[in-house]
C-alpha positions as CSV (number, residue, x, y, z in Angstrom):
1,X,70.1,14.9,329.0
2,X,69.7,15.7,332.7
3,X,66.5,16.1,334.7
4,X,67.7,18.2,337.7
5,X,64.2,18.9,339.4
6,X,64.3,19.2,343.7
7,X,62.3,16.9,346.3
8,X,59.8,19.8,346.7
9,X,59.2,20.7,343.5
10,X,58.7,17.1,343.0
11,X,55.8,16.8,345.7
12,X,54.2,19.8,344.3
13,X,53.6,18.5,341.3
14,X,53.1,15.0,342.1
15,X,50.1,16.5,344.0
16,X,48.5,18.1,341.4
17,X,48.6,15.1,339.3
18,X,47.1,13.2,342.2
19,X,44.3,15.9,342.8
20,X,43.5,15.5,339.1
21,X,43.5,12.5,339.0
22,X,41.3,12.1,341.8
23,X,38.9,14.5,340.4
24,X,38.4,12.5,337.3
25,X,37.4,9.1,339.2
26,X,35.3,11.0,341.2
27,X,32.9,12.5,338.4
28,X,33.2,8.8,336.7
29,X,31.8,7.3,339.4
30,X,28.6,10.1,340.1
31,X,27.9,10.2,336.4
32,X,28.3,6.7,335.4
33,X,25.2,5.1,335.5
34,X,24.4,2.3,338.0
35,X,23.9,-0.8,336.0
36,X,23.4,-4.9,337.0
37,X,22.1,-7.6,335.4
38,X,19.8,-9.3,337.6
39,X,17.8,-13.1,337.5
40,X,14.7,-13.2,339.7
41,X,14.8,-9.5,340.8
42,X,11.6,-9.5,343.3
43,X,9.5,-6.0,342.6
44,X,6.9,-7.1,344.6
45,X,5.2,-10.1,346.3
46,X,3.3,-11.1,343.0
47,X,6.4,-9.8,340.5
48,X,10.2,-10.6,339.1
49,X,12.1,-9.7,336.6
50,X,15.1,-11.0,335.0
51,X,17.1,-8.5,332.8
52,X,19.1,-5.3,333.1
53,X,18.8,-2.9,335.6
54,X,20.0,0.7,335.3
55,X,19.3,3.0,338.2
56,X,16.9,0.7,339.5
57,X,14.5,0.5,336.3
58,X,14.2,-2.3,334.2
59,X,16.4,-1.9,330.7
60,X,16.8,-3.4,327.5
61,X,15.6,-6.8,326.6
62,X,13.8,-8.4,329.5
63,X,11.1,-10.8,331.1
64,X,8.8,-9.9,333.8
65,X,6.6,-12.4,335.1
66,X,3.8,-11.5,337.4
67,X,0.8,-13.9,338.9
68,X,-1.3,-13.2,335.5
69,X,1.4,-13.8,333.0
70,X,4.9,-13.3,331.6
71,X,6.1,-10.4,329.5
72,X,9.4,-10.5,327.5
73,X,10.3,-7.9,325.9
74,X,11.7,-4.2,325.4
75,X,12.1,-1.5,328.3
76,X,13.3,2.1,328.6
77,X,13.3,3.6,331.9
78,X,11.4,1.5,333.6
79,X,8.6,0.8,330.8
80,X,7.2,-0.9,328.3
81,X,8.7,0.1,324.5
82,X,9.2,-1.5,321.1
83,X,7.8,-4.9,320.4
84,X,7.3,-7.4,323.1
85,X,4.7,-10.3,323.9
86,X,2.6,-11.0,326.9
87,X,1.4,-14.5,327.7
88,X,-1.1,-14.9,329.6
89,X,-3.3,-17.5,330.9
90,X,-6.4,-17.4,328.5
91,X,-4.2,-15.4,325.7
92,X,-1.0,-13.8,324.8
93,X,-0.5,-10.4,324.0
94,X,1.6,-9.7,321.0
95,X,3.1,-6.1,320.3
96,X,5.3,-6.0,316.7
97,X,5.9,-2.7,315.0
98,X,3.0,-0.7,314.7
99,X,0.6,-3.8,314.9
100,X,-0.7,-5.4,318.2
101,X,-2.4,-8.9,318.0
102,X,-4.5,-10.5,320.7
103,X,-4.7,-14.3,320.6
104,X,-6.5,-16.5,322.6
105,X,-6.6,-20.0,323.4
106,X,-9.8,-21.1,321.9
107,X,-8.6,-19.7,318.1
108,X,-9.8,-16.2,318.1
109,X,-7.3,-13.4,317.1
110,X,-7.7,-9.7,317.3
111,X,-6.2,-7.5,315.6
112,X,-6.0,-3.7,316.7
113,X,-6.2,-1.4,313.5
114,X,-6.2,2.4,313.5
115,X,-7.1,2.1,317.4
116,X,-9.8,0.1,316.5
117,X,-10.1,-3.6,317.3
118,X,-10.5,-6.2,314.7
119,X,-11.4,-10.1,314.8
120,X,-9.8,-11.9,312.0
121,X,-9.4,-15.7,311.0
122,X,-6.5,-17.4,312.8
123,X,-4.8,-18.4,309.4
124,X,-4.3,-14.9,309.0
125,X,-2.5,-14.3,311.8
């Protein structure tokens, strides 16, 4: 089998491919989004986070602690989703499905119901 093709010929499409290809990265690299893990990110004087960052929100499973507590948990774009907990200094903060439970340190739990909040005995929570 012989491949007879001339120098010119050649270039041409040699510099189509190369176009193409160039194309290609180029679209990769404006659509693909701009992610990094980061450990101590500072947001502010009084907050950090340690997690996934994706166009400069907060992603995925994370912790952000701040000078009245720590949350760990679920973001999407920058908020709060899912279940998570936030601990605080009096209390923590506990989000799980559907349900959200307040306890605090001295034993009393809340329970919020049907957007109404509920006390219950700590044995039940």
């Amino acid at each position: 089998m012989k491949f007879d093709m001339n120098y010119k010929k050649f270039m041409e499409y040699f510099a189509k491919f190369s176009l193409g290809l160039m194309i290609v990265a180029g679209m990769y690299i404006l659509i693909k989004p701009a992610t990094k893990n980061v450990t101590s990110y500072k947001v502010n004087e009084d907050m950090t986070y340690t997690g996934k960052l994706v166009h400069g929100k907060f992603e995925g499973n994370g912790v952000l602690a701040t000078k009245d507590g720590l949350y760990k948990g679920d973001f999407s774009n920058g908020r709060f989703v899912n279940d998570g907990i936030f601990i605080g200094k009096d209390y923590y903060y506990i989000k799980k499905g559907d349900t959200v439970t307040i306890k605090y340190n001295n034993g009393r739990v809340f329970v919020k119901e049907k957007d109404k909040w509920k006390e219950v005995d700590s044995d039940e929570n």
